[in-house]
Backbone bond lengths (Angstrom), bond angles and torsions (degrees), N, CA, C in turn:
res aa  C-N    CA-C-N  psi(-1)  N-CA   C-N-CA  omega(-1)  CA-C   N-CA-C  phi
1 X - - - 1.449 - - 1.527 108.22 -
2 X 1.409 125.39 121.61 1.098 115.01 167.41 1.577 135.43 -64.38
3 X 1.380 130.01 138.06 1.205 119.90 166.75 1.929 128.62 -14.12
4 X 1.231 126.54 -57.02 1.072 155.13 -144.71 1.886 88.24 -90.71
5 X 1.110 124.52 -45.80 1.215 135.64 167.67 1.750 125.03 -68.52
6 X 1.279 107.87 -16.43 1.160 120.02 175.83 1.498 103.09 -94.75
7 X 1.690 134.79 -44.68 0.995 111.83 136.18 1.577 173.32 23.79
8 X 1.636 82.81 -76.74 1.532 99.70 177.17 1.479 105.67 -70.35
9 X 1.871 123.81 143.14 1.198 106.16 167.62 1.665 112.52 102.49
10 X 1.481 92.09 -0.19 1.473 104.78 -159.94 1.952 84.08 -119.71
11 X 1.412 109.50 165.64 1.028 124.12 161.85 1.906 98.01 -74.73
12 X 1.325 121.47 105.01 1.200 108.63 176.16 2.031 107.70 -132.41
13 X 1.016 94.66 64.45 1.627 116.63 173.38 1.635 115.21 -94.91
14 X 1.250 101.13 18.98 1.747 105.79 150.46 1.387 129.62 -62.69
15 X 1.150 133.99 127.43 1.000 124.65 -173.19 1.480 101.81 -125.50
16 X 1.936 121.07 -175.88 1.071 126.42 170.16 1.456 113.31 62.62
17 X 1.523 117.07 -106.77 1.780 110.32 -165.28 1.531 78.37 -124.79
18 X 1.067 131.35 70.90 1.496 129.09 154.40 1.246 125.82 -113.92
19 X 0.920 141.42 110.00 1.634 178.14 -42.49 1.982 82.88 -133.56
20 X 1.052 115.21 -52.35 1.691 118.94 -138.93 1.943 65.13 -96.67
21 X 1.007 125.25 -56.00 1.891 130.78 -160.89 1.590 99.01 -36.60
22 X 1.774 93.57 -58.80 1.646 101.78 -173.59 1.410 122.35 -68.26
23 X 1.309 113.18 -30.56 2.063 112.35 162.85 0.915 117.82 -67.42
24 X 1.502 130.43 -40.32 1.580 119.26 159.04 1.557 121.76 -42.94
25 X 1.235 95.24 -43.78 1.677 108.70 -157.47 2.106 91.76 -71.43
26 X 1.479 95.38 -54.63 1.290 94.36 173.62 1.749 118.00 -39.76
27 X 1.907 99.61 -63.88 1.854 89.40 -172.01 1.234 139.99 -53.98
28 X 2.052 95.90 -18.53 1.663 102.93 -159.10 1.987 90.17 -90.04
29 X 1.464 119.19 -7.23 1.451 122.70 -164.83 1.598 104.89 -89.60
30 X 1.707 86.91 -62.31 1.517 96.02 -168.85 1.450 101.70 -132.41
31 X 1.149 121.11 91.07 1.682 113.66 165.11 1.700 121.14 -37.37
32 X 1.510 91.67 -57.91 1.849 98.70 -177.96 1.546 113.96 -21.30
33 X 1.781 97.31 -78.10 1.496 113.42 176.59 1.487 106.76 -44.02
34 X 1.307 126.25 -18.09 1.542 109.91 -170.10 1.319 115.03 -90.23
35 X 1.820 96.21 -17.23 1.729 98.72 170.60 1.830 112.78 -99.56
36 X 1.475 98.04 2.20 1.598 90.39 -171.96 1.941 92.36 -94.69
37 X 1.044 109.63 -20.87 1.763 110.20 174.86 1.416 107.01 -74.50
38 X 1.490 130.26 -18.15 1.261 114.81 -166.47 1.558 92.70 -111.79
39 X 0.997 107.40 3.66 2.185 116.99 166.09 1.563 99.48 -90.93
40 X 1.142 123.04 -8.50 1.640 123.07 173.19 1.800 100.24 69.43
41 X 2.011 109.68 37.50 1.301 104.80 162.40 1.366 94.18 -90.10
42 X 1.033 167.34 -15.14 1.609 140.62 158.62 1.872 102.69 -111.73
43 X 1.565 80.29 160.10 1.421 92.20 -162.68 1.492 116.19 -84.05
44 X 1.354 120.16 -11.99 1.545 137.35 -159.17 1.777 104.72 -143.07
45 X 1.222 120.17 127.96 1.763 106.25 140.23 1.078 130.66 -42.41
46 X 1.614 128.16 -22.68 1.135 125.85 171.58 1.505 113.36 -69.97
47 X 1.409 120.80 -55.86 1.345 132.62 -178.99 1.455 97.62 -54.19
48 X 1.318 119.25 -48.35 2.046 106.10 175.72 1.612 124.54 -47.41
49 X 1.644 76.73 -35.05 1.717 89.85 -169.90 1.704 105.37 -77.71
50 X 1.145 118.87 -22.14 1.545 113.72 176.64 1.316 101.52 -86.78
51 X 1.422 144.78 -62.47 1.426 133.35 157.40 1.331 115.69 -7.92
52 X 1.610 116.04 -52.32 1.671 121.24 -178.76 1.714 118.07 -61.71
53 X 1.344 96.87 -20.27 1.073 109.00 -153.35 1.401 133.05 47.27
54 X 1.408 115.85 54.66 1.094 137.19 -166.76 1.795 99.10 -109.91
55 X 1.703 127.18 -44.30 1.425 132.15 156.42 1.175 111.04 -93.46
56 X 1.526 161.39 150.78 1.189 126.59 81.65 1.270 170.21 53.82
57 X 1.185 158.65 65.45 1.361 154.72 -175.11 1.787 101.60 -61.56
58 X 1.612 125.44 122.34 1.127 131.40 -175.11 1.773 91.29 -78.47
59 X 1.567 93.13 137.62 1.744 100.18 -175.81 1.221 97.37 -85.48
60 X 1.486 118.21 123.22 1.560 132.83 156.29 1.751 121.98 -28.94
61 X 1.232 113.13 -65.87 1.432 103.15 144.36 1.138 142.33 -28.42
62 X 1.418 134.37 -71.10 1.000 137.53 178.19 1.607 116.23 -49.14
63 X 1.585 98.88 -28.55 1.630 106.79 179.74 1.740 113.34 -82.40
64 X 1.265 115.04 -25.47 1.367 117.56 158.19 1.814 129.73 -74.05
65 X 1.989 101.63 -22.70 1.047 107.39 179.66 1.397 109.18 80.44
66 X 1.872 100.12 106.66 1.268 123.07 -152.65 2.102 102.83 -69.81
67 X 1.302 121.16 9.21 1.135 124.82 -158.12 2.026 95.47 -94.97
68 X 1.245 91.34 -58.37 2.013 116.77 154.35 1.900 110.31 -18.63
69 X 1.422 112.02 -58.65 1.155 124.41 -179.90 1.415 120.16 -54.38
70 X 1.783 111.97 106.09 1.576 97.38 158.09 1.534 98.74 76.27
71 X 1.310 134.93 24.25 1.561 153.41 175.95 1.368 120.09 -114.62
72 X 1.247 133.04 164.13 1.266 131.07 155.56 1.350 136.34 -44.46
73 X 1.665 76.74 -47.92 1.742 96.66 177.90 1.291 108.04 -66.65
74 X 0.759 125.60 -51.89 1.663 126.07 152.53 1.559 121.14 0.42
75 X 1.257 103.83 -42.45 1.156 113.13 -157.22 1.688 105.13 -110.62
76 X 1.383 110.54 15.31 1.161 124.74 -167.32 1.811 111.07 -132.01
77 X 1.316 96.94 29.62 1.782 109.49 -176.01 1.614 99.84 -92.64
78 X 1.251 100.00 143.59 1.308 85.97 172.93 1.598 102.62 -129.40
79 X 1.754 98.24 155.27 1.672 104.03 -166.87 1.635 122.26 -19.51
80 X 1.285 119.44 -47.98 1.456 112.56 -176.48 1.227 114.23 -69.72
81 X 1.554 126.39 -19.21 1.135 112.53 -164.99 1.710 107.53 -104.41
82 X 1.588 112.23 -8.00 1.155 125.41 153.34 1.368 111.15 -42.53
83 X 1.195 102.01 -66.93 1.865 117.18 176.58 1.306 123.73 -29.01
84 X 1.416 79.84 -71.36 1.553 83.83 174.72 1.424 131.74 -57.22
85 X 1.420 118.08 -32.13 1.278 127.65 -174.90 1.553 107.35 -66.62
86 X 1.681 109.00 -36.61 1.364 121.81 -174.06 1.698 110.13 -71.73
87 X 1.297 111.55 -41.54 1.416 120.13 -170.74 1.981 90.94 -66.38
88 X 1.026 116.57 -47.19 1.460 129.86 -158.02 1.661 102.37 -70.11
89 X 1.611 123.22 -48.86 1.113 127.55 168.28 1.790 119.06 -74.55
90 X 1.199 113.69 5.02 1.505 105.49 175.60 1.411 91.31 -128.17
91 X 1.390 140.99 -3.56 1.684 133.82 154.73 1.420 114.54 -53.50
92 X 1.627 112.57 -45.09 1.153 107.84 171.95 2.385 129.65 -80.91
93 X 1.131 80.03 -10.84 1.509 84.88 170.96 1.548 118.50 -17.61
């Protein structure tokens, strides 16, 4: 039984990035991905849903603020805030 079928029948008034929103969004887009997520080839609905291209991947840049890049200031980070930027840009992977 697919996910999306288990679903149906359900109060499913999620919207946006909600778990039941994105399998819909996935089955009615891309079936494939909806059977390659329920083979446990991606690890998340989210990760299906970016495959679908239905979300996005948030650009690391943009999350540091493309001004940062290739700047002086740049050059004025200091270790923790490296960290953080790093921990913060590979959370979203």
């Amino acid at each position: 039984m697919h996910c999306i079928e288990a679903l149906r029948g359900k109060n499913a008034s999620g919207g946006g990035n909600s778990t039941s929103y994105l399998l819909r969004r996935i089955a009615k887009k891309k079936p494939e991905i909806l059977d390659a997520y329920e083979r446990g080839e991606y690890p998340s609905v989210r990760a299906a849903a970016i495959a679908a291209a239905i979300i996005s991947k948030p650009d690391a840049y943009a999350e540091i603020g493309a001004d940062d890049i290739n700047t002086e200031s740049a050059m004025h980070v200091t270790p923790t805030q490296s960290a953080t930027r790093l921990i913060h840009a590979l959370a979203f992977e």
